[in-house]
SEKEFI-778553 format. One record per atom (N, C-alpha, C): residue in one letter; x, y, z. Coordinates in steps of 0.1 Angstrom, whole numbers, plus 2048, in hexadecimal, padded with zeros to 3 digits. Each point is the difference from the previous one (the first is absolute). Example, Ala and Ser with C-alpha at 12.3 -4.5 7.8 and 13.67 -1.06 7.14 Angstrom:
% residues 2
+---+------+-------+-----+
| r | east | north |  up |
+---+------+-------+-----+
| a |  884 |   7C7 | 84E |
| a |  7F7 |   80C | 800 |
| a |  809 |   80C | 800 |
| s |  7FC |   80B | 7F9 |
| s |  809 |   80B | 800 |
| s |  7F8 |   80B | 808 |
+---+------+-------+-----+
END
This chain:
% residues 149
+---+------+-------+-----+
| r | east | north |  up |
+---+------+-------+-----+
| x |  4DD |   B07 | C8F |
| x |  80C |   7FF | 7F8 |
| x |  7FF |   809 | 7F4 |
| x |  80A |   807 | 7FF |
| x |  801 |   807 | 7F1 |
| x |  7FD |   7F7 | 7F5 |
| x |  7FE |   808 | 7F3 |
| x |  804 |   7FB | 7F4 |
| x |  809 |   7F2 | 800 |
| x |  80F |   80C | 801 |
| x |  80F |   7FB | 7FE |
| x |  802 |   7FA | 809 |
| x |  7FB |   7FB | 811 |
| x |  801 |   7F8 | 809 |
| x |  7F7 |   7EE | 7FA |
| x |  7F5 |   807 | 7FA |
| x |  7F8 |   7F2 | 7F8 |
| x |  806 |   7F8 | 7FB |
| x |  809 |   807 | 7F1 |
| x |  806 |   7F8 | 7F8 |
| x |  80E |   7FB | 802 |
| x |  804 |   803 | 80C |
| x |  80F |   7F9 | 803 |
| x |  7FD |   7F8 | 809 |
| x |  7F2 |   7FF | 809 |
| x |  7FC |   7F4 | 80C |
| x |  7FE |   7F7 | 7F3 |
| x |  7F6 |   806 | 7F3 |
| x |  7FA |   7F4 | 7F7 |
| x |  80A |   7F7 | 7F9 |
| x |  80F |   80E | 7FE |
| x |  80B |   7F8 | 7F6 |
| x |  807 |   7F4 | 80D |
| x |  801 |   801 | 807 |
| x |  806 |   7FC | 80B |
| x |  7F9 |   7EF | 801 |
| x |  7ED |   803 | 802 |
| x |  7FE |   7F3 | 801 |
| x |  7FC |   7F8 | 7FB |
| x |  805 |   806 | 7EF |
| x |  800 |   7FA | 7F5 |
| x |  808 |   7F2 | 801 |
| x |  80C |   801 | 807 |
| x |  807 |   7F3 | 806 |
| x |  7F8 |   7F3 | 802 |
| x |  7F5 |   802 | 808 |
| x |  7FC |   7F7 | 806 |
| x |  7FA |   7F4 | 7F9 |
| x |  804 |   7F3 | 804 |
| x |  7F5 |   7F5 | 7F5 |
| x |  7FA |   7F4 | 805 |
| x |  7FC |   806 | 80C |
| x |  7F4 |   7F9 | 806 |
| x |  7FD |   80A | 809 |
| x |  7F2 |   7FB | 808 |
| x |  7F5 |   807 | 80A |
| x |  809 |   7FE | 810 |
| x |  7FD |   80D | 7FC |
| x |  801 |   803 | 812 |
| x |  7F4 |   803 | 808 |
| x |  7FC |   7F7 | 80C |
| x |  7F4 |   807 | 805 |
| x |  805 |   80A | 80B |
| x |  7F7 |   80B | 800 |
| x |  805 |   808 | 80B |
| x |  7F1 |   802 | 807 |
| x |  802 |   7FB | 812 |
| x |  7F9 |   805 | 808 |
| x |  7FF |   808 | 805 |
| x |  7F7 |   80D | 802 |
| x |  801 |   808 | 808 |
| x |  7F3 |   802 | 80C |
| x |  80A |   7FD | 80D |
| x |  7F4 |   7FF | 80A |
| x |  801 |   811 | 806 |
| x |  7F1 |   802 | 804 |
| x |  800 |   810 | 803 |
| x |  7F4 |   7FE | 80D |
| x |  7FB |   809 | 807 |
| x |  7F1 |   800 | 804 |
| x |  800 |   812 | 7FB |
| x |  7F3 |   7FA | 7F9 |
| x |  7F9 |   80E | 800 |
| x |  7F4 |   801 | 80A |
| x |  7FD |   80C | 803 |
| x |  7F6 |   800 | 80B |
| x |  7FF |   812 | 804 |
| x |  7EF |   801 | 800 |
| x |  7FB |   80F | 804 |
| x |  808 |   807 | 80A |
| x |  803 |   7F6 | 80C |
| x |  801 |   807 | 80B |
| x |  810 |   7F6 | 802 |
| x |  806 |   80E | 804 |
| x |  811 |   7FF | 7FF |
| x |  801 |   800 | 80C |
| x |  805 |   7F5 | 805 |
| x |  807 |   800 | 813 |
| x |  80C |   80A | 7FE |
| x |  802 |   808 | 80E |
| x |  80B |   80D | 801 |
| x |  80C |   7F8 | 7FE |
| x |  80C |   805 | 7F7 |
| x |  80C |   7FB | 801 |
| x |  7FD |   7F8 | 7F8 |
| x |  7F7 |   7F9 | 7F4 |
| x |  803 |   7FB | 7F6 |
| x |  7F8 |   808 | 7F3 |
| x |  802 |   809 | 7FB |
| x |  7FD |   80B | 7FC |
| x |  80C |   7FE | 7F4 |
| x |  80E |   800 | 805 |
| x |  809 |   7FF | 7F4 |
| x |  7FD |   7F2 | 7FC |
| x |  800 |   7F6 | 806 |
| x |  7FD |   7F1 | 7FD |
| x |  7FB |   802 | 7F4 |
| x |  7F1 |   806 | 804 |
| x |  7F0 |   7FD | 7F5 |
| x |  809 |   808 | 7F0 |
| x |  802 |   80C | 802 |
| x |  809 |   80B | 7F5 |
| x |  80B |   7F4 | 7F8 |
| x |  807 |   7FC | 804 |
| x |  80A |   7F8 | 7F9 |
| x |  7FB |   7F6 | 7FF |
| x |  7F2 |   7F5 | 803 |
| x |  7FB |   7FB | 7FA |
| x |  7F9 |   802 | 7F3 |
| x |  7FC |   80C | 802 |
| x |  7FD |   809 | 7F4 |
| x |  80A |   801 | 7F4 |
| x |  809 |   806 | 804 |
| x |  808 |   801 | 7F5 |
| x |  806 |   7F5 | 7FA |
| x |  802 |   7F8 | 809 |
| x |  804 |   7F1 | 7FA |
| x |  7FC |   7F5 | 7FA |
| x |  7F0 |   808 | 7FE |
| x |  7F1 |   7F8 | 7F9 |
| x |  807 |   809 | 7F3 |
| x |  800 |   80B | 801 |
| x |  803 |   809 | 7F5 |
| x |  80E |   7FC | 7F6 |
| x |  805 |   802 | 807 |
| x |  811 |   7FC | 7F8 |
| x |  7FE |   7ED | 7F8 |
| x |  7FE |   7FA | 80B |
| x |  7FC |   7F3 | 7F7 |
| x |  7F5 |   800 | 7F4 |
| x |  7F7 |   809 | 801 |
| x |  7F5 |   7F8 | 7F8 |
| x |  808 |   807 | 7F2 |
| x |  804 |   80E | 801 |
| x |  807 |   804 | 7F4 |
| x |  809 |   7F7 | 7F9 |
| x |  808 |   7F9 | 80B |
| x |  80B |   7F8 | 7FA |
| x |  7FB |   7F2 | 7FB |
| x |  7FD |   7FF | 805 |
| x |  7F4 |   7F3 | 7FB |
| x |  7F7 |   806 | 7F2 |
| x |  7FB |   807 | 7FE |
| x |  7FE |   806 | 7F4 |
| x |  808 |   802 | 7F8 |
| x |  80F |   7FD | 7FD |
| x |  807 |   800 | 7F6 |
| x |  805 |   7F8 | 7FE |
| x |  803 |   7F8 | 805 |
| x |  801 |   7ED | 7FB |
| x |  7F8 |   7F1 | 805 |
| x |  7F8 |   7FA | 7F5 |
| x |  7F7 |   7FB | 805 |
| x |  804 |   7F2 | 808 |
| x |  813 |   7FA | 800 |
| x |  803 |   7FA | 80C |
| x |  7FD |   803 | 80F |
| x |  800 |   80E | 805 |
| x |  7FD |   805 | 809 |
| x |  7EF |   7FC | 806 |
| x |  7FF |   7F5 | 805 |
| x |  7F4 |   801 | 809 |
| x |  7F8 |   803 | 80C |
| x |  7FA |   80A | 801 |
| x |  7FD |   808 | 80E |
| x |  7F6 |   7F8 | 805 |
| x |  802 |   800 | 80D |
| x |  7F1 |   7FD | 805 |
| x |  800 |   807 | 80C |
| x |  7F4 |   80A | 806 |
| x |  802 |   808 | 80A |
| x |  7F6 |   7F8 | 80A |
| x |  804 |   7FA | 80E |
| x |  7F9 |   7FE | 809 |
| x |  800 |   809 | 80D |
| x |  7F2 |   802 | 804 |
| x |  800 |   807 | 809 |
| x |  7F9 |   7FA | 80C |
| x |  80B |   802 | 809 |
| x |  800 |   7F7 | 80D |
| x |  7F2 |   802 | 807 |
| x |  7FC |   80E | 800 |
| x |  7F6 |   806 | 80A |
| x |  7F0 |   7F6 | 7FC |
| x |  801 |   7FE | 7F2 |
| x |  7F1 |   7F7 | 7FF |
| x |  809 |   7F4 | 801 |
| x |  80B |   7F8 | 7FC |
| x |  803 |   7F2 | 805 |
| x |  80D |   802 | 803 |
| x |  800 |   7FB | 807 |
| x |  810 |   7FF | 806 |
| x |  806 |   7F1 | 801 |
| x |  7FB |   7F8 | 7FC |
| x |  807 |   7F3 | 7FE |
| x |  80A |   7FF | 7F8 |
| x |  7FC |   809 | 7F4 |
| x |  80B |   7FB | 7F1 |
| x |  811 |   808 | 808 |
| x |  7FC |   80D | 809 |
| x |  80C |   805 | 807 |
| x |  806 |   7F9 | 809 |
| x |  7F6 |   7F8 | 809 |
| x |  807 |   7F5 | 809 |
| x |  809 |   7F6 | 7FB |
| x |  7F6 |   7F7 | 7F5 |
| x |  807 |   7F7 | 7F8 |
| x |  80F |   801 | 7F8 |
| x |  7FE |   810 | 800 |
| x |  815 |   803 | 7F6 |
| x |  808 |   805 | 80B |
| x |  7F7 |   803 | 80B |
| x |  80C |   800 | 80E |
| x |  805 |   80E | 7FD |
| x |  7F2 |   80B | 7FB |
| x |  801 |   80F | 802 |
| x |  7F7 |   808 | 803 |
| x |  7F9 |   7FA | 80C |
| x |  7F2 |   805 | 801 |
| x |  804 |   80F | 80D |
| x |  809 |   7F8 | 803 |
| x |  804 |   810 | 80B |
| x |  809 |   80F | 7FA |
| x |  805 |   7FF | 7F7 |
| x |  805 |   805 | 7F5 |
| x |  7F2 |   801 | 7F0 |
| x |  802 |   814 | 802 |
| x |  7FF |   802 | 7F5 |
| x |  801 |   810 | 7FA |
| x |  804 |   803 | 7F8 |
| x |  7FD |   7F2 | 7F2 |
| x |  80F |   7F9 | 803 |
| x |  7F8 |   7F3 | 7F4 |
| x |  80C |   7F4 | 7FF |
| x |  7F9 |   7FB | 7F7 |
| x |  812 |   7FD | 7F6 |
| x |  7F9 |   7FC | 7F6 |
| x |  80B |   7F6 | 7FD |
| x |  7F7 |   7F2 | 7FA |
| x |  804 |   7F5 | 800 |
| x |  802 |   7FA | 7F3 |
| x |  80A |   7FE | 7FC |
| x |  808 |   7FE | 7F1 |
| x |  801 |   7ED | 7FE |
| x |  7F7 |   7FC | 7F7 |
| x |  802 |   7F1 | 7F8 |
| x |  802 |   7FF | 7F2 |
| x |  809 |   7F8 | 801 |
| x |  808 |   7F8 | 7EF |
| x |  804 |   7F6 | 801 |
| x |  7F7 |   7FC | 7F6 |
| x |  80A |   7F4 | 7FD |
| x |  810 |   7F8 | 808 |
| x |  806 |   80C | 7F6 |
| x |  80E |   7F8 | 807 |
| x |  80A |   806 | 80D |
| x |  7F1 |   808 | 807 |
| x |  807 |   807 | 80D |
| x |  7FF |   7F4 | 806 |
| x |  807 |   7FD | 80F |
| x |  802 |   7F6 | 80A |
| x |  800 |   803 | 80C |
| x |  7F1 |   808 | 800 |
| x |  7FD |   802 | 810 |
| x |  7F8 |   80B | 7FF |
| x |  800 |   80B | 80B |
| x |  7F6 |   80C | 7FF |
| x |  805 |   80C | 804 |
| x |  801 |   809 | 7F3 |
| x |  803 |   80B | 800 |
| x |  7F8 |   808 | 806 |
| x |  803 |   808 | 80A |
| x |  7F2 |   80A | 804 |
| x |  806 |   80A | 803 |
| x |  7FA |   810 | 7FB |
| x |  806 |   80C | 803 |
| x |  7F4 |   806 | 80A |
| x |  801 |   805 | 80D |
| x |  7FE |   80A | 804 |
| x |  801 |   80D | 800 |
| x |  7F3 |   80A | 7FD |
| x |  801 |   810 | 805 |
| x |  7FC |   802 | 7E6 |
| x |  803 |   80E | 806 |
| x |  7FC |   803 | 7F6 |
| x |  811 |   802 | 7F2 |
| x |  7FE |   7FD | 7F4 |
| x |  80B |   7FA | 7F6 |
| x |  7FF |   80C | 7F5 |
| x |  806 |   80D | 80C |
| x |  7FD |   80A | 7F8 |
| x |  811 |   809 | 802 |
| x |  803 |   809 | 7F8 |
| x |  80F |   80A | 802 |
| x |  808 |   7F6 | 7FD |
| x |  80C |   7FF | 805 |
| x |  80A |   7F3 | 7FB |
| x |  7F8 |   7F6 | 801 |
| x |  7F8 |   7F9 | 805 |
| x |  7FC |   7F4 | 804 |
| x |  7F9 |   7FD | 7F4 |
| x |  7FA |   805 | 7F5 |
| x |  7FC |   7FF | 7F3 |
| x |  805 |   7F7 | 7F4 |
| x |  811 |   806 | 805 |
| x |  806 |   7F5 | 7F3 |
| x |  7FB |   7F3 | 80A |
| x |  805 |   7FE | 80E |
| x |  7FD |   7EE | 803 |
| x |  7F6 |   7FB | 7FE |
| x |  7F4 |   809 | 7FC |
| x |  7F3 |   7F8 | 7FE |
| x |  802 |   7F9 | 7ED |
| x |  804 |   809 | 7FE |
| x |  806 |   804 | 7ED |
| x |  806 |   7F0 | 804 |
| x |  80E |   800 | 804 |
| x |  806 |   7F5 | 7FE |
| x |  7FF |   7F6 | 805 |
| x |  7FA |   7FF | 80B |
| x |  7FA |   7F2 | 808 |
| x |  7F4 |   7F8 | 7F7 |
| x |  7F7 |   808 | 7F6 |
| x |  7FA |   7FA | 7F0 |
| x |  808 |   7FB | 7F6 |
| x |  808 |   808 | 800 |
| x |  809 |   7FC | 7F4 |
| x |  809 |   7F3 | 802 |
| x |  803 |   802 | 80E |
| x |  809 |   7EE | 804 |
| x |  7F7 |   7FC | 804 |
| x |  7F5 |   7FC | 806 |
| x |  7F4 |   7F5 | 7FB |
| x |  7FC |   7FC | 7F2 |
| x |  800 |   80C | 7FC |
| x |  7F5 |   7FD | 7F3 |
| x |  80D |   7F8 | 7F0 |
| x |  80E |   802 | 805 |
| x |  807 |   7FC | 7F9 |
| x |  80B |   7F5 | 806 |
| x |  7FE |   7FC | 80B |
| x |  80A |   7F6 | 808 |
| x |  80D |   806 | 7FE |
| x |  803 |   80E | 7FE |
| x |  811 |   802 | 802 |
| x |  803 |   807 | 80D |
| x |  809 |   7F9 | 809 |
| x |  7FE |   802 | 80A |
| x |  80E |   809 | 803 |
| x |  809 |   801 | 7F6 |
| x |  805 |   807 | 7FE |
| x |  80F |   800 | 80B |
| x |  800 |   7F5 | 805 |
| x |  80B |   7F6 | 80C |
| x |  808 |   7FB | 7F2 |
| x |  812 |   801 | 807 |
| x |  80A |   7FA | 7F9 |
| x |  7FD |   7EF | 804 |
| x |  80C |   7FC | 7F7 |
| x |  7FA |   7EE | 803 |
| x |  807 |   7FC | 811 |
| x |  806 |   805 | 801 |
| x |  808 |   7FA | 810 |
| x |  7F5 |   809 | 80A |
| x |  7F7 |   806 | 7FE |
| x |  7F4 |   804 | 80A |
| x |  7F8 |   7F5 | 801 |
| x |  7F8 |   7FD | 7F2 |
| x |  7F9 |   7F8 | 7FF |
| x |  804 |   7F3 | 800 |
| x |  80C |   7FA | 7FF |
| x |  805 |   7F3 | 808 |
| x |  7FF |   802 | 812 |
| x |  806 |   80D | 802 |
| x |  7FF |   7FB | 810 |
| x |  7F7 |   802 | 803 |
| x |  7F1 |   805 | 7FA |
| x |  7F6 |   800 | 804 |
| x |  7FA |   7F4 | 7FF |
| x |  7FF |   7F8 | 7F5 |
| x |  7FB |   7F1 | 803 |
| x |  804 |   7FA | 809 |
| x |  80C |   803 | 807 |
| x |  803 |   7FB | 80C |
| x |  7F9 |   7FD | 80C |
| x |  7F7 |   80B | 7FE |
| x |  7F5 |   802 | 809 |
| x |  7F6 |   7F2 | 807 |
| x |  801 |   7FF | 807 |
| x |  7F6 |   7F3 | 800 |
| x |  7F4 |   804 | 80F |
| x |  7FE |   80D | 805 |
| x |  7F4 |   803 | 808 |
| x |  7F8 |   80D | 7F9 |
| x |  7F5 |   800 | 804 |
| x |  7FD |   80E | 7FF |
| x |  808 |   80F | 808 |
| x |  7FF |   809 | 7F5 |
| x |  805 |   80A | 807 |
| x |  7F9 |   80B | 804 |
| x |  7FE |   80A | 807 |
| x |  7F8 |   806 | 7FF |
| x |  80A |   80E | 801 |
| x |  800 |   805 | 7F4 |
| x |  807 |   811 | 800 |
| x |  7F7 |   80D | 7FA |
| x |  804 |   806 | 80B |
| x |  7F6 |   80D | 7FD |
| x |  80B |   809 | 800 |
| x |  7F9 |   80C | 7F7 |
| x |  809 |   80A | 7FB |
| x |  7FC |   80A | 807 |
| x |  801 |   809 | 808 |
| x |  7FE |   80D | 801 |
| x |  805 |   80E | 7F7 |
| x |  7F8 |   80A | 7FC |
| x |  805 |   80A | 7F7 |
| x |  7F7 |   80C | 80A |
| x |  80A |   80F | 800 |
| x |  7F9 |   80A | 806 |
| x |  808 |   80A | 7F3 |
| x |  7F6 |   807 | 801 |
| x |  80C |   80B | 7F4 |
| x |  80C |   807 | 80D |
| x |  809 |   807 | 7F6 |
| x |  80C |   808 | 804 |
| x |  7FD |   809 | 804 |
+---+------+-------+-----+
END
């Protein structure tokens, strides 16, 4: 990250006023099976990009597990076949946020703001969302897909 990329992630997660823990499951390992070559790379980078961001607000909690010496902690968050994946806890989140692939080019602000609505409970829904969302009475399970343009 630049300079002037540092202090607008830092002014940004200045917001926050509680801990977010962020998991990041990866395998690192000498010898790369064919065809997971970009996998291991965007593992890389994605060790990279968090640990910086995590470096500028100390809400931001990293913890990097790497599946290749234990792969339990990846089984147990239900991302051991996927990586990287990184798994987002707070307080007053309600349920489990998990992003796949690397949170880099546009995908940067969502890592940016997915801290900032944890780490501040504004979830940023008008009230008639968040009424019919209490409505809710099962689990849901919604996944988002994003490919660039």
């Amino acid at each position: 990250m630049s300079e002037e990329d540092r202090t607008e992630v830092s002014r940004m997660l200045g917001a926050m006023k509680s801990d977010v823990q962020v998991d990041l499951y990866t395998k690192k390992s000498a010898l790369v099976v064919p065809g997971e070559e970009q996998q291991q790379e965007a593992a890389g980078l994605t060790e990279q990009i968090l640990s910086e961001v995590a470096a500028l607000n100390a809400h931001v909690k990293l913890a990097i597990h790497d599946a290749t010496v234990d792969a339990a902690p990846a089984r147990a968050a239900g991302v051991e076949a996927f990586v990287p994946a990184i798994v987002f806890r707070a307080p007053a989140a309600k349920g489990t946020l998990r992003y796949f692939g690397l949170p880099a080019g546009y995908e940067f602000k969502t890592l940016v703001d997915a801290l900032v609505s944890l780490g501040t409970d504004a979830h940023g829904l008008a009230d008639e969302s968040v009424a019919a969302l209490a409505g809710v009475s099962e689990p849901v399970n919604l996944k988002v897909y994003v490919t660039p343009g």
